[in-house]
C-alpha angles and dihedrals in degrees: 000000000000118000102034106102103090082077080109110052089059097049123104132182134282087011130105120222122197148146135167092299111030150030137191124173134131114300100242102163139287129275130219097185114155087001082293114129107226126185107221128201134222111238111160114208096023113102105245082246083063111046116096110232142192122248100210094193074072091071103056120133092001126119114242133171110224122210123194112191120210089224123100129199127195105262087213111053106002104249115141112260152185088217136013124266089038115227091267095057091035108116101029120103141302081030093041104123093231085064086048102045098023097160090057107031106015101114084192091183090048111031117165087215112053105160086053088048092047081052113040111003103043100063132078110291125191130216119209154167123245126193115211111141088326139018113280134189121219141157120218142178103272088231098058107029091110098058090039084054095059090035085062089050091232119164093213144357147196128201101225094185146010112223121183095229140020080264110057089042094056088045085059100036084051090060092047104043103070085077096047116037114228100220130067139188107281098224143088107285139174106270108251106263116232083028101152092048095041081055096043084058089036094061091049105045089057096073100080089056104051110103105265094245091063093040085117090067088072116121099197111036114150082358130151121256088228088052103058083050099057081052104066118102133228112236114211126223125183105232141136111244124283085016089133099055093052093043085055093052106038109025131169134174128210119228135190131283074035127118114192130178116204137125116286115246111175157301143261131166107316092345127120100198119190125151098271109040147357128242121200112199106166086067094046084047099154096028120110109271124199128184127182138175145175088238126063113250111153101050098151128025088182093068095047082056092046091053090041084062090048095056089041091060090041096052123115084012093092111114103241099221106147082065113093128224112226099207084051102047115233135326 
């Protein structure tokens, strides 16, 4: 991997450089369409069709040299930043405080962004349990909780409740969240054991705690116990076998301003797993990312753009199967 570090003196926000061996671009977040981990760039101005991304199950089993920058760059608009979003996109959506704490600052009548609301608020939204290392609450568009499951690197999950909108659905993920925490450590960590039953108990036990107006939302209602079990969905991860075991005992995370070379493992959530270290992208999301490697594995960006239209196009079409229909009893 010598002579490839010069990736960075070429690069220039909010632009993506690559060639059969390396990329470096902008660290926007990571994508679990299809059950397929994609590293997607910021690239502010350029329509998400249009940005050319990373397939990290691509990178399994190949050597590759990391590199965290210390430089940020506003995810939004491209300006280089301490935090992102930087001061100047803070407040928009979907950073505005009333999309991050719905059930306490969302004014769903008068909202002051109606075609974000049209978008993203006014549609059913689910709320559900995840289990990672613990058991976690979330609300989620109903046409994408699948791909914000696996984001989150979750084994298994549950919906616990169908809202009409993002706002019903924080009032009700609020109620419920003083039992189960929301955050959760952002490393690599030992999967919970007895997950699908803890979530089975869990669900239940949620309905006593749901406000009585939105007690309809309620999945499981009268429900059987075998039944909320069969419910629950299996989460994939893209990892090599016993991966879990030797993360949990030698463990190290890459921080920014490092550069690290190891074999790539696997992946879960926002994790980049090899045999030497961790990176956790999802956390240095907005800092310069650069990966290299011996082997081509980014031959053509404009096929990675051909197959991000398609998905585009695709997306929101998905049957949602694995979501249960609570007049109908579980799947």
């Amino acid at each position: 991997m010598q002579g490839k570090q010069e990736t960075f003196a070429s690069f220039s926000s909010p632009l993506v450089a690559a060639d059969a061996a390396s990329i470096t671009g902008i660290i926007d977040y990571i994508s679990w369409y299809n059950d397929e981990p994609t590293l997607k760039f910021a690239q502010p101005g350029v329509p998400v069709h249009q940005r050319p991304d990373l397939p990290l199950s691509e990178l399994i089993g190949t050597e590759v040299r990391v590199t965290i920058s210390e430089d940020q760059y506003c995810t939004q608009c491209g300006d280089p930043t301490d935090t992102s979003p930087c001061p100047s996109c803070t407040g928009e959506p979907p950073h505005a405080t009333c999309v991050m704490h719905p059930a306490t600052h969302c004014k769903y009548k008068r909202c002051p962004y109606p075609d974000y609301k049209q978008r993203s608020c006014s549609h059913s939204h689910l709320v559900y349990l995840a289990a990672t290392d613990r058991i976690k609450i979330g609300i989620s568009r109903e046409s994408r909780v699948r791909c914000r499951w696996a984001e989150q690197g979750a084994s298994h999950a549950i919906p616990i409740a169908r809202a009409p909108n993002r706002k019903a659905a924080g009032i009700i993920e609020k109620a419920i969240g003083k039992e189960w925490p929301q955050r959760r450590r952002h490393q690599w960590y030992q999967p919970m054991e007895d997950s699908v039953d803890r979530l089975t108990d869990d669900a239940l036990a949620t309905a006593a705690l749901i406000p009585e107006k939105l007690q309809p939302c309620y999945f499981w209602d009268d429900s059987d116990r075998q039944d909320v079990r069969d419910a629950v969905v299996d989460i994939p991860s893209i990892e090599a076998p016993s991966l879990d075991q030797r993360l949990t005992t030698n463990l190290y995370s890459l921080s920014a301003g490092e550069s690290r070379e190891g074999r790539v493992l696997g992946v879960r959530g926002g994790l980049l797993a090899t045999d030497s270290f961790v990176a956790n992208l999802k956390s240095h999301s907005s800092h310069v990312l650069t990966i290299e490697t011996d082997d081509p594995f980014f031959e053509n960006t404009d096929l990675r753009i051909q197959q991000n239209e398609e998905e585009q196009l695709q997306e929101g079409e998905q049957p949602l199967e694995y979501i249960p229909d609570p007049k109908e009893g579980a799947a």
